[in-house]
Phi, psi and omega in degrees: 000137185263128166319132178242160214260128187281135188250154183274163178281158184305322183266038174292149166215142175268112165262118147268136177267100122021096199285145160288137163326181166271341180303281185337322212264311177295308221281335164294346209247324190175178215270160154284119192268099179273120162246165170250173187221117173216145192219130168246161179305299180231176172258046193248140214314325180310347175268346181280021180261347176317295176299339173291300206297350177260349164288272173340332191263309207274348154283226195017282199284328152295321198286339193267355215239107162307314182284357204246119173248128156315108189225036162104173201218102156230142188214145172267130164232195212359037194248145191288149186253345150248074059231169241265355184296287162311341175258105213277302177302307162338262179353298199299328181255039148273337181299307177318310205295335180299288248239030167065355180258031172228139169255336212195133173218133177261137152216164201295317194200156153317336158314316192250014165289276174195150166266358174261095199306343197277295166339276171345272218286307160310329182263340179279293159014281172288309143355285158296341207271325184263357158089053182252093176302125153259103142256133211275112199249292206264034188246307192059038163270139176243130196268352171301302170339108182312160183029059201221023136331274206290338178263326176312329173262358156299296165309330175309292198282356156281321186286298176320330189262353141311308192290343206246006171257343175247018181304279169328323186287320200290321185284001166273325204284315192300308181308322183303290186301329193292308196307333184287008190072006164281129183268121173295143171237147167279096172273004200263356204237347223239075184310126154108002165263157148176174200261112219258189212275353190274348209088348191223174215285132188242133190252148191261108200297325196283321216281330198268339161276333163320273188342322190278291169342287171334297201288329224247297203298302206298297155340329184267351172126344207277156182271125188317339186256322151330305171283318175316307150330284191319316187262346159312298172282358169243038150051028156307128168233155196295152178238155181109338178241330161086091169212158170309148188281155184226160162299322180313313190316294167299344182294302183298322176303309194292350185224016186248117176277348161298010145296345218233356187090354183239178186215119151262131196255159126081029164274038134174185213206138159306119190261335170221150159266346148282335178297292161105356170329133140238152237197113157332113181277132165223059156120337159306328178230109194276191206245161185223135154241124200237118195264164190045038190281325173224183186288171211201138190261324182221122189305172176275351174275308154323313158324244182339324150313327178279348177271338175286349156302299156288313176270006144308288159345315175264317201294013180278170164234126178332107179297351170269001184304055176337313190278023190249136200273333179258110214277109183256180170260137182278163170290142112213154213274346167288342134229102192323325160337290159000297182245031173208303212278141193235075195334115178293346204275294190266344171081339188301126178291154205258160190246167162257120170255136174236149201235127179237113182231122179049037175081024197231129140242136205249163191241120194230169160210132202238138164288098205292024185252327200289301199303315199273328193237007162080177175305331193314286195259006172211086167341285204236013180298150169276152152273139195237084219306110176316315200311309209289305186294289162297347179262326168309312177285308186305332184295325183308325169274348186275278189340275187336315187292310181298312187245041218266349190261340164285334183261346156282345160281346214270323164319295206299309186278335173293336174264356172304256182357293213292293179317074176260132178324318198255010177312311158345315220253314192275346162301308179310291176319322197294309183300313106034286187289330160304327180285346184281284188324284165344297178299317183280353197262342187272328141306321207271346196279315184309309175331295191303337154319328170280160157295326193269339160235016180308305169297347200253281188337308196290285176341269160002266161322339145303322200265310173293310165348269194311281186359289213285333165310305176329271184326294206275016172248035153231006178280295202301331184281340162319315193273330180307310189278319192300328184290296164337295184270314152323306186284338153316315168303323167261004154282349189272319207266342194246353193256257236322301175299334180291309101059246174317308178307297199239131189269089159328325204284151190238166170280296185240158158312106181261112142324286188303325197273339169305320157299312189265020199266305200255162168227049137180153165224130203260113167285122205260289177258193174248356190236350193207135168244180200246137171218129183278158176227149184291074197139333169113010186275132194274159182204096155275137183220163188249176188274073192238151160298005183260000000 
């Protein structure tokens, strides 16, 4: 059967009716559940009335709005604004907006949205995406609202480039202040400090002693992981986190010169500002050091010993290391032996070993070029009896001790000798004949070029060439013995005050006092060592049971 075709009447018309938003559809169905989003720059009090008065307007202004249901006021406060990571609240209400329980958020500006445009632009997106309204009050953007691309990313990138100008400002006004020697201090983190009733750093007597401790046990030999046992168990905690101590913690005491009474300003630095990247200035910026700025917890000759120290420390190399042709002693802090006994044959340092015999075991210290490779690369070092070995040094120190005020003059004038007065003045001289050599040697190269004086010219320039090798590798052992003999001087000068302080003569075998006394023991023999003090003074003894 054939249909037959219905014709429409002539004065039929089609209206379309406009499908609604899905904003249009809630808003029909039921009231719009609205936040607000408020953010202040910083947290410094002239903004916290910022941060009130915009909490405050925006409960007012929903709560007065029949059709509008209150569905929070979240706001950061003093917290950065190009990125959305830091901002807790933030976060907390897109999540609401996922999971439907937002239609709509208000906020005073893009600005106070995020300052990172890539940010910005992700979250309105996804927003809309989810039939979510942002508005923008001093923009006067609605992000539902057609063709409000092109000005959100246009407005995005005025904030952001607003965020990164006032970034630049804040790190010239920070610079400014370092040159001016103002130092910022962390008291909340910085043990052994805290902030007095004048404005400036007060030292906290209980706090300060930790400190001194650190610096004492390290200086004494312990190991950064010793001391953390140590303050650990006597159930001290960090402060500002109140946590157990860890090595980072003594590593940053240890190495913070605000102990010392100074301040290095600008030891690192912001590489972006949205990002918040910071980067060790090694040189990049310059640095500001301001001395005497507080009272000192710890001196600078302690200071620096711990740093001369720490990079001694590292600059070992492992003694179990086979694959190393050159045998250094590794630090450890558990026995000082380890890095001062010194094979006399081979220079190599000697390891502790234990030897099990007829069911007994004894404690040797063996010389490791002797211990990996045999005869090959140490012939003859003797093994060396611990018992024997600790009764020979104590003895060595008892001596040191007894005659410690004749060897500090006998030091003293052998570094007199060395320390000359007139270095200067013949360093200077020597350096002179080198720029004269220079100069003549910048003529004879025009020379060598003729042919009629090219041979006489080269002749020359050879013979000053050696001159001037000469002069300057006599500049350099010049400087060489003068380095040399300072330090010797303030090593002489740090054992005689220990010296003084503290009573050396001994009974028994000290670790500690063996670290700061001596700086090397030469095994000589299988009967006799050599033992250096620290300024250079010798003691040979020999290895016997009497």
């Amino acid at each position: 059967m054939i249909g037959t075709a219905i014709t429409a009447p002539s004065n039929m018309r089609i209206v379309v009716i406009p499908a609604k938003s899905r904003e249009e559809i809630r808003q029909s169905e039921r009231r719009l559940k609205v936040a607000a989003y408020c953010r202040v720059s910083t947290d410094q009090e002239e903004q916290e009335s910022s941060y009130e008065a915009q909490i405050g307007y925006y409960t007012e202004k929903i709560n007065s709005n029949s059709e509008w249901q209150m569905a929070g006021i979240f706001a950061d406060e003093g917290i950065t604004g190009t990125q959305t990571k830091k901002r807790p609240e933030f976060l907390k209400m897109i999540r609401l907006c996922r999971q439907g329980k937002i239609d709509m958020i208000l906020t005073k500006s893009l600005s106070r949205f995020a300052r990172n445009t890539v940010d910005s632009l992700k979250y309105i997106r996804d927003l809309k995406a989810l039939g979510i309204a942002v508005i923008f009050e001093k923009e006067n953007i609605n992000t539902l609202e057609t063709d409000t691309e092109m000005m959100l990313t246009i407005m995005s990138c005025f904030a952001q480039a607003e965020s990164e100008s006032i970034s630049k400002n804040v790190s010239w006004g920070i610079r400014q202040s370092f040159k001016n020697g103002n130092v910022p201090m962390q008291y909340a983190r910085l043990l052994g400090y805290r902030k007095g009733d004048d404005d400036k750093p007060e030292i906290v007597p209980e706090e300060a002693e930790i400190v001194k401790e650190i610096y004492r046990l390290y200086l004494e030999g312990m190991s950064l992981n010793m001391i953390v046992d140590r303050l650990n168990e006597k159930g001290l905690k960090t402060k500002g986190s109140n946590a157990p101590y860890r090595k980072e913690v003594i590593q940053r005491i240890l190495t913070n010169e605000k102990y010392t009474g100074d301040a290095l300003l600008q030891k690192t630095y912001v590489t972006d500002c949205i990002t918040k990247k910071t980067r060790k200035n090694n040189g990049e910026l310059p640095m500001y050091l301001v001395k005497n700025h507080h009272e000192p917890i710890i001196s600078r000759s302690d200071f620096n010993r711990v740093q001369e120290e720490m990079a001694r420390r590292s600059a070992k190399r492992s003694i179990a290391d086979k694959l190393t042709k050159t045998e250094q002693g590794k630090y450890s802090a558990k026995y000082a032996l380890s890095e001062l006994l010194i094979c006399g044959e081979c220079g190599s340092h000697y390891r502790r070993v234990t030897w099990t015999a007829k069911g007994f075991k004894e404690i040797k210290w063996r010389c490791i070029n002797r211990i990996q490779y045999g005869k090959k690369k140490c012939h003859s070092s003797p093994t060396v009896d611990e018992q024997l070995l600790h009764k020979a040094i104590v003895s060595a120190i008892n001596e040191f001790c007894e005659v410690k005020d004749d060897v500090a003059k006998a030091l003293r004038e052998s570094i007199t000798e060395v320390l000359d007065p007139n270095l200067n003045g013949s360093v200077q001289a020597t350096q002179q004949r080198i720029d004269e050599l220079t100069h003549n040697i910048d003529e004879l190269i025009k020379l060598a070029t003729v042919p009629e004086t090219a041979a006489t010219a080269m002749a020359d320039i050879e013979k000053f060439s050696e001159e001037m090798k000469t002069l300057r590798e006599f500049i350099e052992n010049e400087k060489a013995k003068q380095m040399t003999a300072q330090r010797g001087s303030a090593e002489l000068d740090a054992i005689l005050e220990r010296l003084e302080n503290e009573d050396f003569t001994m009974t028994e075998y000290d670790d500690v006092a063996v670290r700061q006394l001596i700086e090397k023991i030469t095994v000589e023999s299988k009967d006799t060592i050599t033992v250096t003090f620290k300024g250079g003074f010798e003691v040979r003894k020999e290895l016997n049971g009497d």
